[in-house]
N, C-alpha and C positions, 0 to 999 in steps of 0.2 A: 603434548600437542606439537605435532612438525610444524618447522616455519611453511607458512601460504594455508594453514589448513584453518579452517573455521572449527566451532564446537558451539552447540546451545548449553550452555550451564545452568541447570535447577537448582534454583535456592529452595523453593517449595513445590512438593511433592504435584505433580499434574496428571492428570486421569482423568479417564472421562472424557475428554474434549469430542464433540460433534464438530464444530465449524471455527474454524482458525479464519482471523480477519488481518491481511498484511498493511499498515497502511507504512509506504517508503518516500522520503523527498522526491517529490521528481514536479512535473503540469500543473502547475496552480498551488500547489501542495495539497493539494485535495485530499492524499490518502491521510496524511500524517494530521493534517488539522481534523480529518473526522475520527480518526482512533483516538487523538487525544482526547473528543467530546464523549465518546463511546465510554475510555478509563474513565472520565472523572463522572459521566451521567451512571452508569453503571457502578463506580466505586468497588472498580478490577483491583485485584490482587498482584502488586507483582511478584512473579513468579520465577523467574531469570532472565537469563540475560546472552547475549554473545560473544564469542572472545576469539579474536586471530590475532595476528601481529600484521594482517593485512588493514584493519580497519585504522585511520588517522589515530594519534597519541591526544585522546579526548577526553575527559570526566567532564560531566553536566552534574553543576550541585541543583540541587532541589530540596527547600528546608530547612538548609545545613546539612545534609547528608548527597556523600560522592556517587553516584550513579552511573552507570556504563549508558554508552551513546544508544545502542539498541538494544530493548529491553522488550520482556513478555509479561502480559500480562493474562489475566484467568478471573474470570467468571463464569462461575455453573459450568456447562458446558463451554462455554465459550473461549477462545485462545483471541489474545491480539499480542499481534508482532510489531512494532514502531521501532523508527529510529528519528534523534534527534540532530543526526549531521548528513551530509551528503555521503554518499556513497561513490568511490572510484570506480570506473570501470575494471581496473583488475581485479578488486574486489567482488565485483558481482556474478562472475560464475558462481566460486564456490559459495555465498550467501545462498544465491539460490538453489544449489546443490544440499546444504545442510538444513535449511528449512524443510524442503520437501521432505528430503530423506525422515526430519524428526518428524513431521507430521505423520505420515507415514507409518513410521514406529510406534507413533501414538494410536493409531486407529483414527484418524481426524478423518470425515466423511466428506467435509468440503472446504476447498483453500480458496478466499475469496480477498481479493486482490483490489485496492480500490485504487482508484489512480484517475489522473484529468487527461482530458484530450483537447488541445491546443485551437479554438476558433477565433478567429481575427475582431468577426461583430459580437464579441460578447459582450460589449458595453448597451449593445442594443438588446440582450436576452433577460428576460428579467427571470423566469427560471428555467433553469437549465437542463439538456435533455442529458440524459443518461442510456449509454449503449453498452452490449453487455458481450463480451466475446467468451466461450466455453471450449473448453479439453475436449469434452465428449458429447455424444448425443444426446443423452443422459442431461447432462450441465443446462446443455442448448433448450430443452425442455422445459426444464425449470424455468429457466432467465423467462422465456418467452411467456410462463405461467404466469409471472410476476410481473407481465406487464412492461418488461425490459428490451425495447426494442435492438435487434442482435445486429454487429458493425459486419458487413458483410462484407467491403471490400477494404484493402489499407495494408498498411503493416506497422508494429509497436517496436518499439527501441527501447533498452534501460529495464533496469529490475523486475519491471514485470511482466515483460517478454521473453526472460532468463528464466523466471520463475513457473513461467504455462509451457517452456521449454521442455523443463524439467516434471511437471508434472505429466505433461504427455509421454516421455522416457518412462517414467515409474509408475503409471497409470492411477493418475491421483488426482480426482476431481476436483478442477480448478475452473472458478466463476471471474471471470477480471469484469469489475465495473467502470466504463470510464466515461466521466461527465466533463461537459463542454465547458470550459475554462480560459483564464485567460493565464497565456505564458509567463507571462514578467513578473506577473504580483498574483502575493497569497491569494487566495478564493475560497472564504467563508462562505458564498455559494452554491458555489460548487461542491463540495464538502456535503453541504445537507442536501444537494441531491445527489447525491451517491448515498447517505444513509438512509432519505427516504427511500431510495428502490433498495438499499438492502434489508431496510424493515422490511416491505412488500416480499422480497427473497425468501427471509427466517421466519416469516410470518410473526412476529412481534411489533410491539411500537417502539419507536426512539424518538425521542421529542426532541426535534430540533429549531424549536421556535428560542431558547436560550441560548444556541449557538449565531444564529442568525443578529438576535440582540447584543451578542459580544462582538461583531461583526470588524467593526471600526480595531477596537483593541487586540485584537487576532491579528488583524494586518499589520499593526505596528509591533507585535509582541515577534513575528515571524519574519518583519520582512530583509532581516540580515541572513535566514536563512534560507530563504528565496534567492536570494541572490548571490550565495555560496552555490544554492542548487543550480542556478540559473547556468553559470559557470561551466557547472559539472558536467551537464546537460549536453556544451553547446559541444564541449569536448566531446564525447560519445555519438553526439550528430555529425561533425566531422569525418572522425571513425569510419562509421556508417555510411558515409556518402558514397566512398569508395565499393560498396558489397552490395548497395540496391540492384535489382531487376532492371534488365535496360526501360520499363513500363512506368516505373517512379523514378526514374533517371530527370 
């Protein structure tokens, strides 16, 4: 591997995959806390993992055994992508550049993206709406079958804006869900709604009445890295401020 380049490494054999689920620190942490409940309600396989010399100098033990920061997991068809630290901005082209591409590879039909989107009264929501932005016509479809109302005007920053980037480049059907969240601290609600509308999506159930009930302990278990992410974030919004539209100026 050249120095800057990413690589997904399989420990065990993957095939098969219909629908790849990304969940990455970013808004609430909404992707990362509902893939985590996804692996352990599902009881996913890990499967591999990713490797640059771009990503922070990390192992996360878990059980007594050493673990890389972003890891894959697999059930049946299904693929989930997580990571357990923040992500740099330099880092997040090529992430989103070797995902896609692996999915890709794999034959994955749909790259579904969950992510939070930042509302000020969320203390006043008690549950939270879920908007759904799509690669293609196709996607758009879907989301709106499912009862996913679609975010029609705005623009996304951060991994997975990189990642619907890239799948519009390589034409790879990508779903981003993103439900109304609060910035600062974790959102265990947020979280189960983004999985109840991606049940609605996969047409299966996920029960997230146990994620809801761990609710308290989720935000304390998470909230150093919330605030890693938080960090990461503001830096990339920064960034960013400089490249907006004179319209979101």
């Amino acid at each position: 591997m050249e120095p800057g380049e990413m690589t997904v490494v399989e420990t065990e054999e993957v095939k098969g995959i219909k629908n790849c689920i990304v969940g990455i620190p970013d808004v609430g942490l909404v992707g990362v806390i509902a893939a985590a409940h996804l692996i352990g309600t599902l009881k996913a396989v890990e499967a591999g993992h990713i490797e640059s010399d771009l990503l922070p100098p990390v192992i996360v033990i878990h059980d007594g055994k050493p673990k890389a920061p972003i890891r894959l997991y697999t059930k049946g068809s299904l693929a989930i992508v997580t990571s357990e630290v923040p992500i740099q901005s330099t880092a997040l082209p090529p992430l989103a550049r070797v995902l896609v591409q692996w999915a890709k590879s794999k034959g994955v039909e749909n790259l579904i993206s969950l992510s939070g989107i930042a509302v000020q009264n969320r203390l006043d929501i008690e549950t939270p709406e879920v908007f759904g932005v799509a690669s293609s016509e196709e996607a758009r479809k879907t989301l709106k079958a499912a009862g996913i109302q679609m975010l029609e005007e705005g623009f996304m920053v951060g991994p997975h804006a990189l990642i619907l980037k890239e799948c519009l480049r390589n034409e790879v059907s990508n779903a981003v869900l993103l439900a109304q969240a609060h910035y600062q601290y974790p959102d265990p609600g947020a979280a189960a709604a983004a999985l109840s509308a991606l049940s609605r999506l996969l047409g299966v159930k996920i029960d997230v009445e146990s994620l809801l009930e761990q609710a308290e302990e989720i935000r304390l278990k998470t909230r150093e890295l919330m605030q890693r992410t938080q960090r990461s974030m503001q830096r990339m919004e920064k960034a960013q401020e400089q490249e907006l539209p004179p319209m979101y100026a």
